[in-house]
N, C-alpha and C positions, 0 to 999 in steps of 0.2 A: 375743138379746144379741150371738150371736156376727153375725151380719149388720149390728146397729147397728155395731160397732167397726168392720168391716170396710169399711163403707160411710168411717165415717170417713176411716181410712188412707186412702182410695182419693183424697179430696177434699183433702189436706193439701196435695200438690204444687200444685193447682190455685189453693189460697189464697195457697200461697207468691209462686206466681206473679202473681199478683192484686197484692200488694202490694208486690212487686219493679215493675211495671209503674205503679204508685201513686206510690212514690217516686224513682223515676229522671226526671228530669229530660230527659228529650231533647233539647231545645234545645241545652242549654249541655251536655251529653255530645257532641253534634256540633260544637259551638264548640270543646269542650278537643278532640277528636280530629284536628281539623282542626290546633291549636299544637303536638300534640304528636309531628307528624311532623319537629321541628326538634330533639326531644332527641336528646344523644349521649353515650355516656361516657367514660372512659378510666380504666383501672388502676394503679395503683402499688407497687413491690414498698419495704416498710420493711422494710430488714435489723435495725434493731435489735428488729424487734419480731416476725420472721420472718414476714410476715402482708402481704395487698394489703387497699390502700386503693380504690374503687372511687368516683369523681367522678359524679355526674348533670347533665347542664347542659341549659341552654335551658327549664328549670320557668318555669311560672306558682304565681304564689297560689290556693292551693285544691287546687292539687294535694301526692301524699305517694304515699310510696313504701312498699311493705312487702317486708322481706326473712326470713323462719328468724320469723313471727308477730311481725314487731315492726315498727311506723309509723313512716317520719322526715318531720321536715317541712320544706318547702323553705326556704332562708335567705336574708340579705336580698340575695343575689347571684344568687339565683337556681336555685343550687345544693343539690344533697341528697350529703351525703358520707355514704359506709357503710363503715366502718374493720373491723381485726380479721379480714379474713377470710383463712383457713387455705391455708394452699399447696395444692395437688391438691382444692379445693372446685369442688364443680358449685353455677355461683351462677344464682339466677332471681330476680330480683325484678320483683318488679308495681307500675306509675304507674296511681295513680286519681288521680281529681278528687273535688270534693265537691259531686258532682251525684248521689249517688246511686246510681250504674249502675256495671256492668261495669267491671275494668280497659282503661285506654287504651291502655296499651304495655307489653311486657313485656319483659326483656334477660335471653338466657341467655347463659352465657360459663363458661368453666372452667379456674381458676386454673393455671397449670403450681408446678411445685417448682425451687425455689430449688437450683442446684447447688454445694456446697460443694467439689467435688474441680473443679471448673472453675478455671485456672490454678494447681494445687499440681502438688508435684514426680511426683504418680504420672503425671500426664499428659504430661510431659515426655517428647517426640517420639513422642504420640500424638495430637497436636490436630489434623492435619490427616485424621487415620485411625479417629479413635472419636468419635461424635455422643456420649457421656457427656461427652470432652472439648473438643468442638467448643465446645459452648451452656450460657451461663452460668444459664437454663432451659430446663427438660426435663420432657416429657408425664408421666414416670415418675421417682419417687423413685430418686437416685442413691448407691448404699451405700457402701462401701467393699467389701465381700464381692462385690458383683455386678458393680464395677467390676473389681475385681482380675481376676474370672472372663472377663470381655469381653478383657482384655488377653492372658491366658492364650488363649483362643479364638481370637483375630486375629493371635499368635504363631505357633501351634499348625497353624492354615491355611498363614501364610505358609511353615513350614517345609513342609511337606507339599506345598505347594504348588513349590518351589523342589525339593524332591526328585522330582517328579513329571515335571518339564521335566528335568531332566537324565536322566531313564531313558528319555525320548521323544526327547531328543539323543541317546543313545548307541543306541536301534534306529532311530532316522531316519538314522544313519550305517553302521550295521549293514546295513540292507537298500538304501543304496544302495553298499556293496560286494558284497551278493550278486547285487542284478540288474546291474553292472557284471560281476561276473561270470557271470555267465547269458547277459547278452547279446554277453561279448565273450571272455569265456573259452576258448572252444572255438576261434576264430578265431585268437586268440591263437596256441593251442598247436596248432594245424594248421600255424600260419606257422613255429613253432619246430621242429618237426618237417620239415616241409620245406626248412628253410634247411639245418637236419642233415644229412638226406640230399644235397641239394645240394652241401656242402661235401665229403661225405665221397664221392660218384660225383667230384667234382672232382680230389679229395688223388690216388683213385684212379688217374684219368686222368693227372694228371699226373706218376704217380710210373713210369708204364710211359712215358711219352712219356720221362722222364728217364733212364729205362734201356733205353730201343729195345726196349721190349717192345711 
């Protein structure tokens, strides 16, 4: 018994395949593959409904689209519109024909989020310094807590950053007064010393010349 079942299972793919091969149409599965290297789509973000609209163009009749287990079908323009989808969604939908076979085309794409702190006062003279304030969307959800924390951080640098050059200006100053005196130090005060004595063999000399000594 257990070998009759077995054998089964074994055969199930085979019929699958059998009848998939039954009902696909090849002909017109390479007809529609060949139109549908003309579809194209494009997105659109509805604020009031916080959500992208996503366009299919360039259908034929027969063809349909499926997206999340649900068929659209093409309209009389041509077109297959799939509304409602979520900001930060990974979108895939699949173009078949109704020849039976395989999908023809498939679009992956993945919505970005909608930035609400894009032109508000927190950004204010950070737009040219924070990509949260740059881009009115953004790969990653924009908070208010994580925004705050990016400003804090980019502050936080610059001060550090601003204190870090002036301790580097004041030993880049520092050590060019001690190899200024290192290398000129001693010359210096050899010359000083010298002129010292100089003067004072001088005062000498001339104070016995002054008195006939």
């Amino acid at each position: 018994m257990k070998k009759i079942v077995l054998l089964i299972l074994l055969m199930i793919p085979f019929i699958v395949y059998a009848d998939e091969e039954k009902t696909c149409d090849k002909e017109k599965h390479k007809e529609y593959i060949s139109l549908s290297e003309d579809i194209t789509y494009d997105n659109n973000y509805i604020k009031s409904a916080n959500s992208f609209t996503i366009t299919i163009y360039n259908l034929f009749g027969g063809m349909y689209a499926e997206y999340n287990d649900k068929k659209y079908k093409v309209g009389s323009d041509n077109t297959i519109v799939i509304s409602k989808i979520p900001c930060g969604e990974k979108v895939s939908i699949d173009i078949y024909g109704d020849d039976g076979c395989t999908a023809l085309k498939r679009i992956v794409t993945k919505e970005p989020y909608f930035n609400k702190y894009y032109g508000s006062s927190m950004c204010n003279g950070y737009e040219e310094t924070l990509l949260m304030c740059k881009s009115q969307f953004t790969n990653v959800e924009v908070t208010k807590s994580l925004l705050e924390k990016s400003i804090y951080n980019y502050n936080h640098t610059i001060s550090q950053k601003t204190t870090k050059e002036e301790v580097e200006t004041e030993e880049t100053m520092m050590s060019k007064v001690m190899t200024f005196l290192t290398t000129w130090g001693i010359k210096i005060l050899l010359a000083v010393i010298s002129t010292i004595l100089s003067i004072s063999l001088f005062s000498d000399k001339y104070r016995k010349v002054k008195h006939g000594i």
